[in-house]
N, C-alpha and C positions, 0 to 999 in steps of 0.2 A: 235694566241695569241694576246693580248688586252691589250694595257697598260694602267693603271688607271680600271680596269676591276671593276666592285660590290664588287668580293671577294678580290682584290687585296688592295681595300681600305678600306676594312670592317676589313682584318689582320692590315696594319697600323694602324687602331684607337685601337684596341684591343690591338696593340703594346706598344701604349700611355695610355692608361690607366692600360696595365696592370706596368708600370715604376711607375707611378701614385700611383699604390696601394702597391708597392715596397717601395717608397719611402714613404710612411703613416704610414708601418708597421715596418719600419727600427727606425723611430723616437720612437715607444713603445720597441722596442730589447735594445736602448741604453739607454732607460730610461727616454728620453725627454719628454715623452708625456704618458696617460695611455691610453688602449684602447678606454676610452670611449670622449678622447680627437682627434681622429682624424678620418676622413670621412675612411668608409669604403666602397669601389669598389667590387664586387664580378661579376664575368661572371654566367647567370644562363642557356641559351641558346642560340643558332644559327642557322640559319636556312639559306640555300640558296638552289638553284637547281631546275628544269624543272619539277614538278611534271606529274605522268600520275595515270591513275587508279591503277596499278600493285608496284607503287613505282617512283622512278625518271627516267627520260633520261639520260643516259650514257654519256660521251665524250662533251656535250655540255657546254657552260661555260654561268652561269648563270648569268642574266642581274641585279637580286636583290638579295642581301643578309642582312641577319639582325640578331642581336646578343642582347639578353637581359642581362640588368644588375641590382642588386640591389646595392642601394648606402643609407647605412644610415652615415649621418652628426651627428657631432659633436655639443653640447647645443652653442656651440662657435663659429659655422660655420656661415659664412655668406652665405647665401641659393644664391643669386645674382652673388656671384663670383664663384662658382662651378655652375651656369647655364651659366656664359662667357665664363668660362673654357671648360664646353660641347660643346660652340656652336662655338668658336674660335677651337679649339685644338683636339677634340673626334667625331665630327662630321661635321663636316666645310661642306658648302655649295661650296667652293671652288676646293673643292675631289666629289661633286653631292651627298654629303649625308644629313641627317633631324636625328630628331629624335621624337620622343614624350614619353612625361607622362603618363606612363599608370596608377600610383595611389599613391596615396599620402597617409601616415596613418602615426597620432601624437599619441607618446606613452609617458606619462609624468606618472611619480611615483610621489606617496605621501608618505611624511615619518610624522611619528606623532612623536613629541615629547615630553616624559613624563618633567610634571614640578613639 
């Protein structure tokens, strides 16, 4: 056993964001905020382990593990401090983790107004 291990650090950050997404959703329960007011965290996948042709290796503890997320922000969000927030706090190089962006997509409605 391995301490600070890939998976070991991969549940802390998951730990922290998912408190992250707790405390986001706790603010629209009590009314402070409306959904469309605060960033939203979601886990979408995870992935760690020894692959082989047949499936994984058994009993071995794997060196990399990695976990996707969607996260849509808030018209109000500042994009800058939820990238501090990821790189201090969710994925610290400090624990040997990174991350990246895998894709960006701006959704803006129009509303028309009769006059």
């Amino acid at each position: 056993m391995y301490d600070n291990s890939a998976m070991e650090n991969l549940i802390k950050s998951m730990e922290i964001t998912s408190k992250f997404r707790e405390t986001q959703f706790d603010k629209v329960k009590a009314g402070i905020a409306a959904n469309s007011e605060v960033i939203s965290v979601d886990r979408v996948d995870m992935k760690a382990g020894t692959p082989t042709p047949t499936g994984f290796v058994m009993n071995i503890q794997p060196s990399e593990a990695e976990a996707g997320f969607t996260i849509r922000l808030a018209p109000t969000a500042e994009p800058y401090a939820l990238k501090m927030r990821i790189t201090v706090e969710w994925a610290p190089t400090i624990r040997n983790m990174s991350y990246q962006r895998l894709s960006v997509s701006l959704k803006l409605s129009e509303e028309v107004l009769d006059n």
